[in-house]
Steps between C-alpha positions, in 0.01 A plus 500: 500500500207778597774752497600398171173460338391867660793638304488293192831360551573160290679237584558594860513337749734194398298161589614238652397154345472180670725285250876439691371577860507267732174413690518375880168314617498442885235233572512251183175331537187511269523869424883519453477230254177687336731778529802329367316375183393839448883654531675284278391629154625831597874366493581515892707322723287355773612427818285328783464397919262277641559311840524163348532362112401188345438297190193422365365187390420461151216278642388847640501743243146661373483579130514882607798399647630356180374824318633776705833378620806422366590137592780221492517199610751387680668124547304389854169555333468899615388820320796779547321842473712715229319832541752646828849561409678485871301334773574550866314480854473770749905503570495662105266786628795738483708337247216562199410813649801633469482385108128594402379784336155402595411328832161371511346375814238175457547346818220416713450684846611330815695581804839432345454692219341827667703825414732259287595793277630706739786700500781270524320338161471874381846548527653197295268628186653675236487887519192566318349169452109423526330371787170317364233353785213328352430258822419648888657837601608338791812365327653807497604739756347845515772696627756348316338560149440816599869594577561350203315706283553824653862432456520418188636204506157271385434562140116487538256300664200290359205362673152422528505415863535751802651449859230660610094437359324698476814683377531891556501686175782732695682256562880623423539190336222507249577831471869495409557547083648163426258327675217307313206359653218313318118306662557170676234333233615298284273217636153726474506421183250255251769261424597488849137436634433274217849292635396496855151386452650196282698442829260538723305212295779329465428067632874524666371853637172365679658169623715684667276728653320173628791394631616798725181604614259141467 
């Protein structure tokens, strides 16, 4: 796009648009639904993984709830969530992989998901699909992306997490052209501070605070 711009060249390069891609979220908890809700407008395909899935109670929904997702209910008194296309747990990992043009990791940290994305994951993506990490940079393995990249074979990499903090700015990573990285703070923000505080002050919040440390 520089290049293009540097020689007043229009139209060029083609773009790519989100609308008929399909979008992989690894780790579909509170941010791959926020993520989810956020998707489906663009016309995707949305396929998802999370260790275990289950119904909610009408009894249990929030009014946000109400607002943000799309809902059915279903005979036994359950809410069906209609936002994922294709759900799956981790025995899918491959399978949607291998079907994503996007693959976006929200899953949280822990010692069975360390260096999930590694290069066995890697390979069962499409040539030239996107690797998007917006959780720890734990999940995926360094060496493996890296590979990746260098051969060609990952389309591009998104993040705004690092194996590494703080992070080299040499990194060959960070460094590599189809690599994107962006600040880790999206919670220093008002809104955010504003949230927590209301949580903080929260009656639940303090009784439990009581409770686990009387």
């Amino acid at each position: 796009m520089e290049k293009a711009f540097q020689e007043r060249m229009l139209g060029v390069p083609t773009g790519e648009t989100l609308y008929g891609k399909t979008v992989f979220i690894v780790g579909y908890g509170n941010i791959g639904k926020d993520l989810a809700v956020r998707l489906r407008p663009f016309g995707v395909k949305l396929l998802a993984t999370r260790r275990r899935w289950h119904s909610k109670s009408a009894l249990d929904l929030s009014k946000q709830d109400v607002d943000n997702y799309p809902m059915q209910n279903t005979d036994n008194g359950n809410i069906k969530d209609d936002l994922i296309d294709e759900k799956g747990g981790n025995e899918c990992l491959y399978e949607f992989a291998n079907q994503a043009d996007i693959v976006v990791t929200c899953a949280t940290l822990t010692s069975e998901t360390v260096g999930m994305v590694n290069a066995k994951f890697l390979s069962s993506m499409k040539k030239g699909a996107f690797l998007v990490n917006v959780a720890r940079g734990g999940l995926l393995d360094y060496e493996a992306v890296k590979a990746s990249l260098e051969c060609g074979h990952l389309g591009g990499l998104g993040t705004d997490v690092a194996w590494f903090e703080p992070f080299d700015p040499a990194d060959p990573i960070i460094q590599h052209p189809k690599v994107l990285i962006t600040p880790h703070v999206a919670g220093v923000t008002e809104i955010s501070h504003r949230n927590t505080a209301k949580v903080s002050l929260s009656p639940s919040f303090v009784l439990s605070l009581i409770q686990t440390h009387p």
